[in-house]
Backbone bond lengths (Angstrom), bond angles and torsions (degrees), N, CA, C in turn:
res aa  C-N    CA-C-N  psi(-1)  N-CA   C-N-CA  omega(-1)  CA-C   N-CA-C  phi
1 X - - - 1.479 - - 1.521 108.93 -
2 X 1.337 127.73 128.40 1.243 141.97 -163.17 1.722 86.81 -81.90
3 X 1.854 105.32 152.19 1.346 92.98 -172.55 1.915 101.01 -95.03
4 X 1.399 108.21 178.94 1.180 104.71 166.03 1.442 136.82 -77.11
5 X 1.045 128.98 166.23 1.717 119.94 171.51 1.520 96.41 -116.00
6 X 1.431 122.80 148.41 0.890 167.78 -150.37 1.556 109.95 -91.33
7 X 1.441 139.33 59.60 1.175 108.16 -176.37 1.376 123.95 -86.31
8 X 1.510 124.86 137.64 1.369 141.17 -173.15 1.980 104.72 -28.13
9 X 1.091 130.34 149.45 1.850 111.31 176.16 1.570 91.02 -84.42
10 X 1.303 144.06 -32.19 1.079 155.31 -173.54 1.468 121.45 -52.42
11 X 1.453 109.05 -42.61 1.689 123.18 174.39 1.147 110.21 -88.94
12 X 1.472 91.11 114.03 1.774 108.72 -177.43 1.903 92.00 -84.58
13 X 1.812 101.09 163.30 1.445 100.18 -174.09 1.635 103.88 -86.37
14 X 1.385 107.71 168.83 1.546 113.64 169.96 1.838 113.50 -6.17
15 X 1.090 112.67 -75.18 1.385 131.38 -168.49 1.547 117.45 -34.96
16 X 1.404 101.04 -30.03 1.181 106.85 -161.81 1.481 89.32 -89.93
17 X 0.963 110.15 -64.37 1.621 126.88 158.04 1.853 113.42 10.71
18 X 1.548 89.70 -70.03 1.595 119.43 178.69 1.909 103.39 -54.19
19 X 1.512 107.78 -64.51 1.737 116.11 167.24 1.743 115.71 -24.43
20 X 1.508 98.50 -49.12 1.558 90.28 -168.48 1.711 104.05 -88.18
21 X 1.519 112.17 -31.82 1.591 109.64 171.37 1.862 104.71 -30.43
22 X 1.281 87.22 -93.57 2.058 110.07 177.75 1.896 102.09 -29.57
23 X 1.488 99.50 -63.54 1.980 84.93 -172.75 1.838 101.19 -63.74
24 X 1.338 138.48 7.90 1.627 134.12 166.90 1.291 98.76 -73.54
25 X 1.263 93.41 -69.88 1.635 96.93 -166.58 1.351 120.70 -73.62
26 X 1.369 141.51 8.36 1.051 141.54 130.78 1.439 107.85 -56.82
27 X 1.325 151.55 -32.65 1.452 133.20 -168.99 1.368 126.14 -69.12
28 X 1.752 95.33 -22.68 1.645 115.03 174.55 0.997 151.90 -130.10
29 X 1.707 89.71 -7.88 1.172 118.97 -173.23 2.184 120.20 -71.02
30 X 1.444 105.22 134.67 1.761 102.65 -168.77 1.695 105.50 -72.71
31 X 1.151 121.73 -171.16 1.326 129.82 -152.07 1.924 94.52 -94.01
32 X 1.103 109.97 -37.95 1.740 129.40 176.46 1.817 109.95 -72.85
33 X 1.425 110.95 -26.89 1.749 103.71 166.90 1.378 103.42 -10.84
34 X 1.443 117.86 137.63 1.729 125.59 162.53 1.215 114.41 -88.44
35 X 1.168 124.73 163.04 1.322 128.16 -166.81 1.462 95.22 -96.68
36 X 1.796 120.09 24.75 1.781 99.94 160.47 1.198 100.04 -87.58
37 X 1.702 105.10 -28.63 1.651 97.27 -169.30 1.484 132.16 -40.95
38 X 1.492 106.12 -24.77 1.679 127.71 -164.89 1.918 95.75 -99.80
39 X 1.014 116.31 -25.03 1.407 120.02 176.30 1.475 116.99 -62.65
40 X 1.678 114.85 -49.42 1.131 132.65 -122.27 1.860 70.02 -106.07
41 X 1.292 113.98 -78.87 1.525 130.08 161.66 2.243 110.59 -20.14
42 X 0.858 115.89 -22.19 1.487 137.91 170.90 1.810 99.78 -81.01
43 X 1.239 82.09 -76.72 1.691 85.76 -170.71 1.204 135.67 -67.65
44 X 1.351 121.02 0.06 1.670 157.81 160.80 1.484 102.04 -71.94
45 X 1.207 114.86 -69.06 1.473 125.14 -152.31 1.826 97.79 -77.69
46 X 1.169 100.14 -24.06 2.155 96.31 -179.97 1.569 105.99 -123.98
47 X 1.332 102.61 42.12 1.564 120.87 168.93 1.296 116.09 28.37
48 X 1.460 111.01 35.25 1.442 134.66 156.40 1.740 103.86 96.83
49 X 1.334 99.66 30.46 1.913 96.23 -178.59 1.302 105.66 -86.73
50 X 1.588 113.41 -30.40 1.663 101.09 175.80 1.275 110.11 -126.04
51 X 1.026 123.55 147.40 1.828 139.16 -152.52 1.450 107.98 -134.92
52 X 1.455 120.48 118.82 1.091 124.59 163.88 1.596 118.50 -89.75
53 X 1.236 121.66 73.40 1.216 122.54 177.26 2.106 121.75 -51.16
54 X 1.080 113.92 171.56 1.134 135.01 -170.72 1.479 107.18 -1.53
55 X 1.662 102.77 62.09 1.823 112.70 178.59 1.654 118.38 -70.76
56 X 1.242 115.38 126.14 1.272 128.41 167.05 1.485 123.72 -113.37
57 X 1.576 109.68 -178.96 1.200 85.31 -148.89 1.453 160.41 104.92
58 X 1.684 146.66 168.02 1.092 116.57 169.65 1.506 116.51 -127.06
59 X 0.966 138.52 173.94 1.579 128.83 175.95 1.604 110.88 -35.62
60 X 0.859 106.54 -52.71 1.380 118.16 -171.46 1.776 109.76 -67.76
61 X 0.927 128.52 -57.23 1.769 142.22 -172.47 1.771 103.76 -121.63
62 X 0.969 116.77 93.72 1.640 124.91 -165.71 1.543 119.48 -140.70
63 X 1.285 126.16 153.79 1.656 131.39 -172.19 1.528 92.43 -146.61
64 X 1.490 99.11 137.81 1.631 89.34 171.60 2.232 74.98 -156.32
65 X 1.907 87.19 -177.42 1.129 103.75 167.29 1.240 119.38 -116.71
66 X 1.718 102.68 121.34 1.866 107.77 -178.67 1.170 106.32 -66.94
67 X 1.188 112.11 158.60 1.918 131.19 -178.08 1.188 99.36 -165.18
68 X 1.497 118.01 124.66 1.040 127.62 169.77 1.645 96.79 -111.10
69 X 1.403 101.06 152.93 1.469 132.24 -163.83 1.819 121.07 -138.80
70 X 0.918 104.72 165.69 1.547 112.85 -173.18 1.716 94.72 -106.70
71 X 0.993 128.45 -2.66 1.443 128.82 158.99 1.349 84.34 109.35
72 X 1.960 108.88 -170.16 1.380 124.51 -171.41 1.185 120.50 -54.39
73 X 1.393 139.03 124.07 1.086 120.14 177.94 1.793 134.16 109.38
74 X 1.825 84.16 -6.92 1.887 92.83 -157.92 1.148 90.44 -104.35
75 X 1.257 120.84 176.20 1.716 126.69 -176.02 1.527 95.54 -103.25
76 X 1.353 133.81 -18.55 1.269 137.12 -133.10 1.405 101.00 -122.65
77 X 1.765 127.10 102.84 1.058 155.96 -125.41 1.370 105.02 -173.55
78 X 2.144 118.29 122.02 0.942 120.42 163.99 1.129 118.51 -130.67
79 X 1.957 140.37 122.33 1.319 115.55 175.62 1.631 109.99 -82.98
80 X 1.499 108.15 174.01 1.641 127.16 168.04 1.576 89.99 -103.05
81 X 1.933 97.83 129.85 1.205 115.68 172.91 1.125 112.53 -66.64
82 X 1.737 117.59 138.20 1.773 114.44 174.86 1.480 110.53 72.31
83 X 1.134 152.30 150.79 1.439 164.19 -106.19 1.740 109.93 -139.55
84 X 1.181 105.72 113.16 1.769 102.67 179.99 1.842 88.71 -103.52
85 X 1.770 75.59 136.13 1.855 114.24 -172.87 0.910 106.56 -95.22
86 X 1.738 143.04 105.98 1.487 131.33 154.25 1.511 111.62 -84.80
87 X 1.327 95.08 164.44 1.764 115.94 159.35 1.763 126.93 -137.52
88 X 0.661 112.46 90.83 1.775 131.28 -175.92 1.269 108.80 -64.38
89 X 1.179 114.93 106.67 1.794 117.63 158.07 1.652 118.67 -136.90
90 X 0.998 98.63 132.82 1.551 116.76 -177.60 1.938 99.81 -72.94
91 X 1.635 100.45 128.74 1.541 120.84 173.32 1.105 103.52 -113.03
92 X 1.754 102.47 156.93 1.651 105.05 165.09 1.325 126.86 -46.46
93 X 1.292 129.02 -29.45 1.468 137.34 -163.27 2.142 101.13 -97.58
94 X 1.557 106.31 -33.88 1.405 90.63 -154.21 1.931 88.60 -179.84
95 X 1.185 116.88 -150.18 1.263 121.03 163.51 1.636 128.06 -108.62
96 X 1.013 110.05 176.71 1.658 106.89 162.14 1.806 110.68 -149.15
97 X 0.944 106.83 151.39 1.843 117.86 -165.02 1.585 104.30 -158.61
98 X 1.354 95.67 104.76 1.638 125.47 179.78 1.590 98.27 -102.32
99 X 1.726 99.75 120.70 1.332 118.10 174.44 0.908 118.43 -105.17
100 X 1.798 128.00 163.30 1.773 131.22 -157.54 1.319 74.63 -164.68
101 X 1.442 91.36 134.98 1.588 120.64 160.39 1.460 114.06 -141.93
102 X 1.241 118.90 117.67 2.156 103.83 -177.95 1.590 102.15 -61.05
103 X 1.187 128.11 -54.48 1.248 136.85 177.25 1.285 145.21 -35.80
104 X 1.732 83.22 -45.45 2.205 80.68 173.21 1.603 82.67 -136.88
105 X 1.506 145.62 -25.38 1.866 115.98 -174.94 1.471 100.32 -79.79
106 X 1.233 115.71 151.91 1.321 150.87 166.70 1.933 101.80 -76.49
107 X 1.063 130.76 -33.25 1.253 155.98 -159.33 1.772 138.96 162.14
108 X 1.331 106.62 153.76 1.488 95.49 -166.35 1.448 117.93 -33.08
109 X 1.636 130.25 148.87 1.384 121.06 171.40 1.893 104.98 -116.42
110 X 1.063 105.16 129.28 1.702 108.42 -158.68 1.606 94.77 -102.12
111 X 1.388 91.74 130.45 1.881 92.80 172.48 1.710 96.63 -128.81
112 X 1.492 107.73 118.83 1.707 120.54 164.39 1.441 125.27 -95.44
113 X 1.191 129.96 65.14 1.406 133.20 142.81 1.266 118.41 -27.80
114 X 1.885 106.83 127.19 0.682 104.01 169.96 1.644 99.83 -151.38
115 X 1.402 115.63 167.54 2.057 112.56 165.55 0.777 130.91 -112.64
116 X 1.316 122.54 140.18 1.438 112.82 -174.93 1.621 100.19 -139.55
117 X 1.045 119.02 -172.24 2.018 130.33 -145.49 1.832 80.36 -80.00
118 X 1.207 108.48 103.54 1.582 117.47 158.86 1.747 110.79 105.73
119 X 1.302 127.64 -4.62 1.086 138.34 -177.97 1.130 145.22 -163.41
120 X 1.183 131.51 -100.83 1.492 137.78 -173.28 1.653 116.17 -175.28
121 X 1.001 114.35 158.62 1.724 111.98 164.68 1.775 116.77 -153.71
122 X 1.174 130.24 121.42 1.313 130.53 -155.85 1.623 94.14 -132.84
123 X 1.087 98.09 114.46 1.650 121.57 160.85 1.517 132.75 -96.25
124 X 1.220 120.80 114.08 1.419 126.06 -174.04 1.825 113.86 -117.84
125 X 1.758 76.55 118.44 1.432 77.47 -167.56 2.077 112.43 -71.70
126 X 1.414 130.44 173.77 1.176 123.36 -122.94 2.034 75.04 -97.32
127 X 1.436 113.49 150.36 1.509 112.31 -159.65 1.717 96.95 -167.93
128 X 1.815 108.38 140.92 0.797 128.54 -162.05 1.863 103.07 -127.60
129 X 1.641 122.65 105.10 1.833 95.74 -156.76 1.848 71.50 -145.02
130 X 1.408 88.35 155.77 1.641 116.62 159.14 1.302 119.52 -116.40
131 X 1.315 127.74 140.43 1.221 130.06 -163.20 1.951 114.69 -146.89
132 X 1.051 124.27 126.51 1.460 114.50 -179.93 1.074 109.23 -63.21
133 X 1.669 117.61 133.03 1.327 105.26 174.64 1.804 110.61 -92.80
134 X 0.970 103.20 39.72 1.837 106.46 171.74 1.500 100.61 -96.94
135 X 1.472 108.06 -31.62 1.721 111.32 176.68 1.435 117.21 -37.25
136 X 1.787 111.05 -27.10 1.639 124.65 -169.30 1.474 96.11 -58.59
137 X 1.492 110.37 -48.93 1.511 110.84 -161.50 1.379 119.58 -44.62
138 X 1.429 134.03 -22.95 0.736 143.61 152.68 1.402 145.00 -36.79
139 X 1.358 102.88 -38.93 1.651 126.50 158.15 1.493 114.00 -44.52
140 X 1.513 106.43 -53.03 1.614 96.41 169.86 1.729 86.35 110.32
141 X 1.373 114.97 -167.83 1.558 105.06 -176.68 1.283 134.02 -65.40
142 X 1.636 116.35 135.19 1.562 125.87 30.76 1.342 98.99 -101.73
143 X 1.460 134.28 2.65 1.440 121.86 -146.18 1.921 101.85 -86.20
144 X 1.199 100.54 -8.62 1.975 105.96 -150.26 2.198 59.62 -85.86
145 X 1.229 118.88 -64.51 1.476 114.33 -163.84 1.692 105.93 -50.48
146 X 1.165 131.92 -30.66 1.661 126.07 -174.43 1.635 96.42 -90.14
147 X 1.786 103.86 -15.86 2.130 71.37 -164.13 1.603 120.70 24.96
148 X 1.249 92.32 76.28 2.111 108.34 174.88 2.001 82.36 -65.71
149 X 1.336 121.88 173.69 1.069 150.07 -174.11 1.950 116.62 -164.61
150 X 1.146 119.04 122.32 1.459 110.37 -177.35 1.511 99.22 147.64
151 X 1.593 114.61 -157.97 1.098 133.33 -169.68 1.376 122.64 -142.03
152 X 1.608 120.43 117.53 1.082 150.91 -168.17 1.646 101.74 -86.35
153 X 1.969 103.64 114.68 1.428 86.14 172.46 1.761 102.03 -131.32
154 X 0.961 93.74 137.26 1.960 100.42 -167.39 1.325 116.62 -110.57
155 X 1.599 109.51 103.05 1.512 104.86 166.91 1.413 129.82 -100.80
156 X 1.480 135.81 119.53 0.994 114.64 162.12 1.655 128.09 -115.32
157 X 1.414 110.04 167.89 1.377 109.37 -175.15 1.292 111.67 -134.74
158 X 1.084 127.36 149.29 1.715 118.39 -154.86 1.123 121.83 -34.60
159 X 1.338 95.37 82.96 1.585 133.00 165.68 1.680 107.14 -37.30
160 X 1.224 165.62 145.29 1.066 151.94 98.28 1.463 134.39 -97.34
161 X 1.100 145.77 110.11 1.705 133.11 177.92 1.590 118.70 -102.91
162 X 0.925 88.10 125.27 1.713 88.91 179.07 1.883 114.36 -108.31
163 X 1.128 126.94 126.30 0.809 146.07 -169.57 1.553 110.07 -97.08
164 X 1.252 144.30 109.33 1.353 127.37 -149.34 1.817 114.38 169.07
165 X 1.804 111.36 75.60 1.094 137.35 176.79 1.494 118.27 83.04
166 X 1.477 101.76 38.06 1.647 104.84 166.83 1.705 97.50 96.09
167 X 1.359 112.63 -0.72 2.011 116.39 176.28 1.177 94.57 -113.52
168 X 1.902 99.60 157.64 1.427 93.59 -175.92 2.113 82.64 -127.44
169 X 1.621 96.09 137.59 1.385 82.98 -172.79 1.478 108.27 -125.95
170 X 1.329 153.83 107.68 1.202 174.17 -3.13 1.512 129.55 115.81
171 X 1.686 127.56 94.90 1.367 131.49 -170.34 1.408 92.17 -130.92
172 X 1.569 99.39 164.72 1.440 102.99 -164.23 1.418 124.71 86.59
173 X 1.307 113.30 -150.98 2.282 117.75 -170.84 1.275 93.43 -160.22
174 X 1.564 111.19 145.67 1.618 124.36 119.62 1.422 114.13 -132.64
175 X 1.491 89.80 142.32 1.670 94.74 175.91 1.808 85.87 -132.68
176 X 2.104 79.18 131.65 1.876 103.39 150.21 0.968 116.77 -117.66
177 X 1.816 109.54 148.69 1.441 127.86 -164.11 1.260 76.24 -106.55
178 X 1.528 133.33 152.53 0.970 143.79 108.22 1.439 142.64 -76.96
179 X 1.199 110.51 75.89 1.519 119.61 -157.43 1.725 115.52 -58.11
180 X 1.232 136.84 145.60 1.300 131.17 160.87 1.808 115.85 43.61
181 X 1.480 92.10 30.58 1.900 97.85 159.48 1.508 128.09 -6.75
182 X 1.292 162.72 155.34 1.091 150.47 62.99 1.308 155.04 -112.38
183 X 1.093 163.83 -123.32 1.638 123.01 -162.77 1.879 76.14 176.01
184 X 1.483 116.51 146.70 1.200 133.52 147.47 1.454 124.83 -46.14
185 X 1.086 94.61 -33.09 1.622 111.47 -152.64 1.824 92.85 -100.36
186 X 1.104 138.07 3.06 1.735 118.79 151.57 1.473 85.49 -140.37
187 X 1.434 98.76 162.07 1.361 147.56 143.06 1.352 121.11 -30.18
188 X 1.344 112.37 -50.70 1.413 128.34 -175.85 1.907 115.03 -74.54
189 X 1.122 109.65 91.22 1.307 132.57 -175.18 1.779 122.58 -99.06
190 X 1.709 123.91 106.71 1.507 125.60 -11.01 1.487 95.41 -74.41
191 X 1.721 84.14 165.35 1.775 95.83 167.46 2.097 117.11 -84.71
192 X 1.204 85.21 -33.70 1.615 82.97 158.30 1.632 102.50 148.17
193 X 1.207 129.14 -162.44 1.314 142.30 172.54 1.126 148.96 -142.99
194 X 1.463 128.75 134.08 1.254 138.98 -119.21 1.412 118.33 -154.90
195 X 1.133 112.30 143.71 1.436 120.05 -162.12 1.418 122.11 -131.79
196 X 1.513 138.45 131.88 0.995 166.16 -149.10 1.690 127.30 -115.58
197 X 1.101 109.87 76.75 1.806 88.57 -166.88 1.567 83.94 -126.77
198 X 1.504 95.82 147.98 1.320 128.53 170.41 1.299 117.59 -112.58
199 X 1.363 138.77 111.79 1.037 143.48 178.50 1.682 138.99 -104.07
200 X 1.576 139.75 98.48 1.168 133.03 -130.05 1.753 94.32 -83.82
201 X 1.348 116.08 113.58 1.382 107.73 161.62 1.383 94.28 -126.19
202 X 1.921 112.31 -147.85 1.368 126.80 -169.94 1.332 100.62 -55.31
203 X 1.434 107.87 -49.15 1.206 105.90 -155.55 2.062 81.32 -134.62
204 X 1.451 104.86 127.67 1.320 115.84 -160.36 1.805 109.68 -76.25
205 X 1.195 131.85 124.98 0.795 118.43 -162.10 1.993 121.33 -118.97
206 X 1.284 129.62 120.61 1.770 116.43 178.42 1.191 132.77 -88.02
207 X 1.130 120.61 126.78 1.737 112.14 -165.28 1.956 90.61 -122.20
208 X 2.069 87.06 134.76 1.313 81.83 170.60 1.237 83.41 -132.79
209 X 1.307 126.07 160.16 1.775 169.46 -127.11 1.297 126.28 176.70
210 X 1.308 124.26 135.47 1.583 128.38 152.80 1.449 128.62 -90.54
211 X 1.282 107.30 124.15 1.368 118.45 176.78 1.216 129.62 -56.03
212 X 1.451 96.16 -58.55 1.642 131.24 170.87 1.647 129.05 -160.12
213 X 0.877 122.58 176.88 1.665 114.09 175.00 1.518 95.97 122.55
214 X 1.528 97.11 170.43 1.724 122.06 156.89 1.856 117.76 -100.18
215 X 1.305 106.50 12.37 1.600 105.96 163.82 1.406 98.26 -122.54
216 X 1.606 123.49 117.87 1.351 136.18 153.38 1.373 147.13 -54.63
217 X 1.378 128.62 72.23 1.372 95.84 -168.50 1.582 88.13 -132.38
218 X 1.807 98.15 163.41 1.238 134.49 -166.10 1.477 99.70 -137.30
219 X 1.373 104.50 171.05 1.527 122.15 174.94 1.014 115.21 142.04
220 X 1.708 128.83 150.15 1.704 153.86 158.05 1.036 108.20 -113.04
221 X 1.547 106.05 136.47 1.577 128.61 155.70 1.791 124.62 -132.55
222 X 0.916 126.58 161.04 1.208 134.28 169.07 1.616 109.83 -141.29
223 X 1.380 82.84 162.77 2.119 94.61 -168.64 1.485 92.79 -92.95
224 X 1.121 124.26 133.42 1.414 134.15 155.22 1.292 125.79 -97.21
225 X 1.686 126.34 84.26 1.063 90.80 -161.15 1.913 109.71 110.68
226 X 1.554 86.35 -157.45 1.717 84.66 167.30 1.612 89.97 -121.09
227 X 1.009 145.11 47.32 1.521 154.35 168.33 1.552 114.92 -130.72
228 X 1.356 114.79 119.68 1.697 136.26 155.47 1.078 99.82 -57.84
229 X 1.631 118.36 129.62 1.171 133.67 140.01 1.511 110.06 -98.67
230 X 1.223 108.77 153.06 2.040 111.92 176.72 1.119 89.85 -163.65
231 X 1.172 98.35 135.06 1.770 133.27 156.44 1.521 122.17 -119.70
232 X 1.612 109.37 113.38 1.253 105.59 175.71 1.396 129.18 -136.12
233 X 1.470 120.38 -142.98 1.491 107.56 159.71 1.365 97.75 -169.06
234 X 1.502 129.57 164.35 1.677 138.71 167.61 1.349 94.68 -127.62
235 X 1.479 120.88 166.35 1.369 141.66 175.68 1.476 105.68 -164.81
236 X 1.359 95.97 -165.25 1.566 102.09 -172.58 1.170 108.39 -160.79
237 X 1.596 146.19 111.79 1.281 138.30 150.12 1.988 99.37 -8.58
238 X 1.867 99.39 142.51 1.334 121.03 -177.98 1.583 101.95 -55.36
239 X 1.398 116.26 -41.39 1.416 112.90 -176.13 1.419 126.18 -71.99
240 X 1.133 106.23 -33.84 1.804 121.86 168.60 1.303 117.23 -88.74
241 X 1.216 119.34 -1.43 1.608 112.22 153.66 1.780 130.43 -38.32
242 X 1.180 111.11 -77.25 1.333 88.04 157.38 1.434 168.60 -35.39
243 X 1.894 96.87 -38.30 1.221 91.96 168.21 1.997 111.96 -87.20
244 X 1.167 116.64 -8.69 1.379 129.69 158.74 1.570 119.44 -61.87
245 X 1.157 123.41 -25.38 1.649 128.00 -144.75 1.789 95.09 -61.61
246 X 1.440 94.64 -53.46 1.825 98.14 -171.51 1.545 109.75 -67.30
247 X 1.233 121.97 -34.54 1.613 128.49 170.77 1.910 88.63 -46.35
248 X 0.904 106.54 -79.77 1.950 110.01 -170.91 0.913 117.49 -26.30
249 X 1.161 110.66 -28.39 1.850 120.23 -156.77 1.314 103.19 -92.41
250 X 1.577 118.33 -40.83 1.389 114.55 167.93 1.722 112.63 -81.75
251 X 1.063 127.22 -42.49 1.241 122.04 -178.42 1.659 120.73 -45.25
252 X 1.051 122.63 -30.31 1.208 128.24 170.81 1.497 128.15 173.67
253 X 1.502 147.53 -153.28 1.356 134.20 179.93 1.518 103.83 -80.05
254 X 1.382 108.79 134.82 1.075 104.64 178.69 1.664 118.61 -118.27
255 X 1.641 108.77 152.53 1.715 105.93 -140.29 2.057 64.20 -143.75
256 X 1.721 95.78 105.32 1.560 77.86 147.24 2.002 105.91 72.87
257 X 1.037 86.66 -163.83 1.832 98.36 -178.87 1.417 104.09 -92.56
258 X 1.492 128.39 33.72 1.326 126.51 152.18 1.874 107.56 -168.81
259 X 1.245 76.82 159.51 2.194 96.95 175.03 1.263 108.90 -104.98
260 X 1.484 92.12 128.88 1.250 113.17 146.34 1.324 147.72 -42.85
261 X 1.137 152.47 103.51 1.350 146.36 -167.08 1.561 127.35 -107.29
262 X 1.215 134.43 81.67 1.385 133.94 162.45 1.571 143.33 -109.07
263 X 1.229 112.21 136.87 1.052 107.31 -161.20 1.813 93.25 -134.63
264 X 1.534 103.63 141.35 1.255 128.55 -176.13 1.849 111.69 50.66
């Protein structure tokens, strides 16, 4: 077992990163700012994983094209079909930035940033979105190796995260469906569907489940900290073993007629 690394309680991840970019340039920024400024400030702060391509517009009222990326250097690059729309306005507490996509929102999705003594706090207002899940490929590994294929459906319900001395603390839900799965890597077309819910308690907790399909997987995690732990497993009905076998093998350690899955 490879050992762990240590992250500082102090270093917040990327995201947060991104929070303090946007609340800077709100402190000084003129009414005419371009909407590279918010691109460029994006792609700095998530060490080039998400890309606002061909941004128009101004900081404030802007359209660009998302691309997610494997960062500098990676081959492994995905755009979002059709153009995500922000709108930037500065609040007493922090900002707020209502997103539009024709493609996957149902309606604006509102994110309220705000700071408070040691952290952060991000509010999402309650949102119903579809999303390709080929967009993952983009991430870079393992996903550029599964090319997942299907449909991403994201609910949330008063979402809140609080960011606050190296913990990350969590009220509210999201649950993703992953509808009609499938993977490069078998034959077996979809593998099935699966669901994702996160639930905000003391200690925040992820539940994954199968909906349906001939690939199984299960698993719990909770954040410790500002770190996911997950424990899971995949299998396969005796008959779909085979065309599953190589899916297993990458998905995680494999023990027998199923893998193991852990993370952090």
């Amino acid at each position: 077992m490879s050992a762990r690394r240590t992250v500082p309680p102090n270093r917040a991840p990327w995201r947060w990163a991104v929070a303090g970019v946007v609340l800077g340039l709100l402190a000084g920024v003129p009414a005419f700012a371009p909407a590279q400024w918010l691109a460029q400030g994006i792609g700095q702060a998530s060490a080039g994983q998400v890309v606002l391509q061909d941004s128009r517009g101004s900081l404030w009222s802007g359209s660009a094209r998302l691309t997610l990326s494997g960062g500098p250097g990676s081959p492994a690059a995905a755009t979002l079909p059709g153009r995500l729309n922000w709108q930037l306005r500065p609040t007493l507490g922090g900002v707020e930035l209502q997103l539009q996509s024709d493609c996957c929102l149902q309606k604006a999705w509102v994110w309220r940033l705000s700071p408070h003594w040691g952290g952060w706090q991000l509010q999402l207002s309650d949102s119903q979105s579809r999303w390709p899940a080929g967009l993952l490929v983009g991430l870079g590994t393992p996903w550029n190796t599964l090319e997942p294929q299907g449909q991403l459906a994201l609910n949330t319900r008063a979402l809140d995260l609080r960011w606050s001395e190296g913990r990350l603390q969590l009220s509210g839900s999201a649950q993703l469906d992953v509808q009609d799965l499938s993977s490069r890597l078998s034959t077996l077309r979809p593998l099935g569907s699966y669901r994702l819910a996160v639930r905000g308690e003391a200690t925040p907790r992820l539940l994954l489940s199968t909906l349906k399909g001939s690939l199984k997987l299960s698993g719990e995690g909770q954040w410790v900290g500002n770190r996911l732990r997950f424990v899971g497993e995949a299998g396969a009905a005796p008959a779909d073993l085979s065309a599953l076998s190589n899916l297993l093998n990458i998905i995680g350690r494999r023990e027998g007629a199923r893998s193991i899955i852990k993370v952090g």
